[in-house]
Residue, then its C-alpha position, 0 to 999 in steps of 0.5 A: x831780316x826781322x830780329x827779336x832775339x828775346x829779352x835776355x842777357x848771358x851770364x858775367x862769364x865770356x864764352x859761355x851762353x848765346x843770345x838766342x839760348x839765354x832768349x830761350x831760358x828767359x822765355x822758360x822763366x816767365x817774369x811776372x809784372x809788378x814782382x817786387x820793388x825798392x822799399x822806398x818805391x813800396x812806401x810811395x805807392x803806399x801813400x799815393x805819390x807813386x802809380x803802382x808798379x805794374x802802371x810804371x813797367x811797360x806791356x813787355x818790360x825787358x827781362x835781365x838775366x843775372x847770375x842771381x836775384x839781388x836785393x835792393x839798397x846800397x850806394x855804388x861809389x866810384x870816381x870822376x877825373x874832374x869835373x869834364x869826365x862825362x865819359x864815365x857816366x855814358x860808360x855806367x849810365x846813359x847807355x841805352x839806347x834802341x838796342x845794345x851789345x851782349x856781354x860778349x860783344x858779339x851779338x845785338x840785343x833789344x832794348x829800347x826797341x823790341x825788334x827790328x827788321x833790315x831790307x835786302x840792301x840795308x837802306x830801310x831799318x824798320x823798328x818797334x818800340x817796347x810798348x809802355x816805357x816810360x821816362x823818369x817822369x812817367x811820360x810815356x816813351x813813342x815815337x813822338x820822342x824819336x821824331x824830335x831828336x831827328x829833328x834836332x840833330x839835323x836842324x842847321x844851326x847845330x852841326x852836331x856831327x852825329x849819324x843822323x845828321x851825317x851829309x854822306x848818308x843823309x836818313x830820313x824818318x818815317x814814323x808809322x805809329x806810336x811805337x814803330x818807325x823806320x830810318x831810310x837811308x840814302x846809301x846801304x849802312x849795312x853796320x847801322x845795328x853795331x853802330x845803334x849798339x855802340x855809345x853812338x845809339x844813345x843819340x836818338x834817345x836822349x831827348x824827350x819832345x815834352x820837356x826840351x819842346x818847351x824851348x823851341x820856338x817851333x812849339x813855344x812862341x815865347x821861347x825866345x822871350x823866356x830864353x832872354x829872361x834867363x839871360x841867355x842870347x837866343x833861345x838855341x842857346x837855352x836849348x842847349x843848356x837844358x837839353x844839350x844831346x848825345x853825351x856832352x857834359x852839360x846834358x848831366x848838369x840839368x837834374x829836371x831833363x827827364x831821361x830812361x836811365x835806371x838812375x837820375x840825376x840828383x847832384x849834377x855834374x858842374x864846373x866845381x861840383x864836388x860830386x855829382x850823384x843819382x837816384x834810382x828811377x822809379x820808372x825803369x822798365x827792366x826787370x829780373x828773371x822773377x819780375x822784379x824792378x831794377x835796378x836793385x842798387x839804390x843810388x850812385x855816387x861819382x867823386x869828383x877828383x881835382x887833383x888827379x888819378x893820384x887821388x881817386x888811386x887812394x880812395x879805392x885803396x882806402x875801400x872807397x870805391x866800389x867797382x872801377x876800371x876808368x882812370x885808376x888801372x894804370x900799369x904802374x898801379x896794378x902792384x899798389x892794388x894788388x898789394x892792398x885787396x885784403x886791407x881795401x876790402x876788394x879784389x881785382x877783375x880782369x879787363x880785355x882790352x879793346x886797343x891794339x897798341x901801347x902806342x901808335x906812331x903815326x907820321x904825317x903821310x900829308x906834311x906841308x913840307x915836300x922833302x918830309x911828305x916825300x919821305x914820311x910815304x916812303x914805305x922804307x922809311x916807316x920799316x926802318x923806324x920800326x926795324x930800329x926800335x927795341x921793343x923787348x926793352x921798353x916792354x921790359x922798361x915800362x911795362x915790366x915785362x907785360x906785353x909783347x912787340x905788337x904792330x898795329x893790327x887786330x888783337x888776337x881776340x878779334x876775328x880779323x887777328x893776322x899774325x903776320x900783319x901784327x908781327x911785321x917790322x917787330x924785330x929789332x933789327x938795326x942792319x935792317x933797318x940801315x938798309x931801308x934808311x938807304x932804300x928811302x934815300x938817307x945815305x948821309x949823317x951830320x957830325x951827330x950821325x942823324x941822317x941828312x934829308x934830301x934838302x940837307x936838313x938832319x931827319x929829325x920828327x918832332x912827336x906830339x904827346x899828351x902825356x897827362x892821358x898816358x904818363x907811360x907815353x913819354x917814358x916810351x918815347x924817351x927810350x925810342x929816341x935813344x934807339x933811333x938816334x943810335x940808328x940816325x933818326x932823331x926825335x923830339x918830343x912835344x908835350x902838349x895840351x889836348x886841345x892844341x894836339x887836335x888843332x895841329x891836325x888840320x894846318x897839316x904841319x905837324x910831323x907826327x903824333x902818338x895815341x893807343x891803339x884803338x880797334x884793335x878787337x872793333x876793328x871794322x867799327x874803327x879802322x882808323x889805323x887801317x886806312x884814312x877812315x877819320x879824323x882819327x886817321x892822323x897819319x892821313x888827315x887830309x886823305x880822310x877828310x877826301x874819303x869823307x867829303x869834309x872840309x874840301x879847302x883842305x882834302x887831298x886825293x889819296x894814293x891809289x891802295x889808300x883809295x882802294x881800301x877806300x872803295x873796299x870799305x864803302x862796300x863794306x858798309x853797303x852790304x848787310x851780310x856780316x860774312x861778306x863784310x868781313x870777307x872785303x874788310x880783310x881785303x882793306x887789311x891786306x893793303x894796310x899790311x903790304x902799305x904799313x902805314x902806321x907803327x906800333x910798339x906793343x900789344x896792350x896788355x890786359x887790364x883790370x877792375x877794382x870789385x868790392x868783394x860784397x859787390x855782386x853779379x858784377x864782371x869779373x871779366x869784361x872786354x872795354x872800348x868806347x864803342x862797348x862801353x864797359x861796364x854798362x854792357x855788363x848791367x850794372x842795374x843787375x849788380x847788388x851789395x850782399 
């Protein structure tokens, strides 16, 4: 299958304009090299310190579609929690990759790459790069950078967990020329074009061989030598502090690694750095509908908070920041900023978002103690928690009123939604959920009326909660525990760091642990909750670490429906025909239905975004996930101040 779908974008509206209608519009329009760019981009190339425009732009410049033609200038302001939030810039800037999602988060597009082609079985993934892209620092663009960052994720001594080092599926790169190449895969990856569109695609696009080659001893005998001039131990740990791949922090530190993103760095992020900003790229090759040079706004300034969310929520209030969604759309600051659109000089947009689930539940199927394992698999023991918890007061409670009782199941918006599967066990039910306590085998209480374990031990299930990530969580849990105290089941809460919540995962002797729930709209993406698909999979930790072929000292073989999801996945991913994907992973959501394995609370309501009302061409709707960026999805290189 060849793919070249055209260069262009749908409009800022969901639902409206396909891929292949806007290719065709664009097409119509006929953007001409080197129409227009920034003032101060004119005034370089007027004194010679700037090649022209049409040298800069590649032979085919990606074509952006917008809802109008903007004009250059301005700051986009917006806001950091601290100075180990990179997720915000990979969600504003660094997304770009060979190619990307659509506005409406159904289709791929090209990017870096102009086309593409797919064998029968999905094993060979055949690409062309746009000819002339060049980096921040005019080099050209080819394969040559793509061979080096292969070489660098799978070089032995870095383990950095990516798709290009996955020992599952091991690919290998055959490059043909300059500007075509082609991955092979071992086994059929047949959802290897979402996953290039998704954050994970900006991995094989982040280093360029000319600057980061400089450290490697393959390419400079002295590197070693310089590495221990600079004070570092090796050269692979110089490396990595100035070019540290995919999207950790420290790659935004270094302001002279050359990247393809529309802006650059020019205050990095550090450890105490106030702010960290960018300045356009005078090299970026995407142009609007008439030609011109993007992006229009000039420059870009994060704030960095240390003191919180509380923080960045006043600066938006104040007319401070001009578009956000991240960190300050909270629930409980949704009034505050409706309150003060007129004041703030703002309006709020609508954000869709991608999690099922207010809260996940997830009990630990792989305990180390055998009375709780034994207990936590109980089906019936899951449905009775679940038939125990009134959900209708924690959504009036906390949420005020905004939701509605919710398993953990595709969302309405997602192709897989299944009502039956989201509203299983939702019922406040506490005759049921008796019933089922005795079915799993709980017919004694203590003298506090908590259900005695068969080991004589009271049912009590100590919660893991990161509550600095969701305050709402432990307001949640606090009404949970009352309800299932009443029903015999008692729960303690455990506030915890993020850093002990993961480490906990691999000793196996936790009892259970809360998150959002994720995939519920990219559920094929991440089905997590479905089935022991990944470390995220914590109600079946060491199940997924079997289906994955990882930490072996650990791994358990699953249960016989849990390895038949197992199996229905793998042949999900093995096919490339997206209606036969879907057709086994509704297979896979069909076990999950009938086995339960997780319980969720209710569906996440929608969300919003903070817009500066002379903001233009920005979303006023938009989906958000990590897996779709927002808002870099929506082309912020498009969006200008008016």
């Amino acid at each position: 299958m060849r793919h070249d779908l055209g260069m262009g974008r749908g409009p800022r509206r969901l639902g409206i304009v396909g891929a292949v209608a806007m290719a065709a519009l664009v097409a119509g329009v006929g953007a001409a090299l080197g129409a227009g760019q920034a003032p101060a981009l004119e005034e370089m190339v007027a004194s010679g310190a700037l090649p022209p425009l049409e040298e800069r732009l590649p032979a085919n410049p990606l074509v952006v579609a917008a809802d109008s033609i903007g004009s250059y200038g301005g700051t986009w302001r917006m806001g950091m929690n601290g100075g180990g939030d990179n997720g915000l810039i990979v969600k504003t800037v660094a997304y770009e990759g060979l190619v990307r999602y659509d506005h409406e988060w159904k289709g791929v597009l090209p990017n870096l790459a102009e086309s593409w082609e797919v064998n029968a079985d999905a094993t060979e993934y055949s690409f062309k790069l746009r000819e002339g892209v060049k980096w921040s620092d005019g080099t050209p663009f080819t394969t040559e950078d793509i061979a080096f960052a292969v070489q660098m994720y799978q070089d032995p001594d870095y383990a950095a967990g990516s798709w290009i080092d996955n020992k599952n599926n091991p690919v290998t790169l055959e490059v043909i020329d300059a500007y075509n190449f082609k991955f092979i895969f071992g086994k059929p990856n047949g959802m290897f074009m979402e996953q290039q569109a998704s954050t994970d695609g900006i991995h094989i696009t982040s280093l360029q061989k000319k600057y980061c080659s400089q450290f490697h001893p393959a390419y400079n005998e002295n590197a070693a030598a310089e590495a221990e001039a600079k004070g570092f131990s090796s050269w692979a740990l110089y490396l990595q502090d100035r070019c540290a791949w995919g999207w950790e922090t420290i790659r935004y530190a270094n302001p002279e690694l050359p990247t393809i993103y529309g802006w650059v760095i020019d205050q990095p992020l550090t450890a105490n750095a106030s702010r960290v900003t960018w300045k356009r790229n005078p090299y970026y090759w995407k142009v609007d509908a008439e030609g011109n040079q993007l992006p229009y706004i000039d420059s870009l300034d994060m704030r960095v908070s240390q003191g919180g969310v509380e923080e960045l929520t006043l600066a938006a209030l104040n007319g401070e920041i001009d578009f956000q969604e991240r960190h300050i759309a909270t629930n409980v600051n949704k009034p505050l900023f409706f309150d003060g659109q007129e004041a703030g000089g703002y309006h709020l947009g609508e954000v869709i978002p991608s999690a099922s689930n207010t809260l996940v539940l997830q009990l630990n199927l792989n305990h180390l103690d055998p009375v709780k394992r034994a207990l936590y698999q109980s089906k019936d023991f899951r449905i009775g928690i679940s038939e125990a918890i009134d959900r209708a007061e924690i959504i009036d409670v906390v949420f005020t009123g905004q939701g509605e009782p919710f398993q953990v199941a595709p969302r309405p918006e997602s192709q897989f939604y299944d009502e039956e599967l989201a509203k299983q066990y939702t019922e406040f039910n506490p005759e049921g959920a008796a019933e089922r306590f005795a079915a799993a085998g709980l017919t004694e209480k203590n003298g506090d009326g908590i259900y005695l374990m068969s080991d004589g031990n009271p049912a009590k299930i100590t919660v893991d909660v990161i509550s600095a990530l969701r305050p709402e969580w432990i307001d949640m849990l606090e009404i949970m525990q009352l309800q299932l105290a009443a029903a015999g089941v008692e729960i303690e809460l455990n506030n915890i760091d993020r850093t002990l919540f993961y480490e906990k995962r691999p000793a196996g002797e936790f009892d259970a642990q809360v998150w959002a729930g994720d995939g519920g709209i990219e559920a094929l993406q991440e089905p997590r909750y479905y089935f022991p698909f990944s470390d995220e999979s914590v109600w079946a930790y060491r199940w997924a670490q079997w289906f994955n072929g990882t930490r072996p000292e650990i791994a358990e073989e699953p249960l016989d429906w849990a390895k038949k999801q197992m199996d229905l996945y793998n042949q999900v991913r093995a096919s490339g025909d997206p209606e036969e994907r879907a057709r086994l992973f509704r297979e896979v959501l069909a076990i999950t239905k009938e086995e339960f394995p997780v319980i969720g609370v209710s569906l996440m309501p929608n969300s919003y975004s903070i817009i500066r009302n002379n903001l233009k061409n920005a979303p006023e709707t938009m989906f958000n996930a990590w897996l779709f960026p927002t808002p870099a999805p929506m082309d912020p290189v498009t969006w200008y101040f008016e």
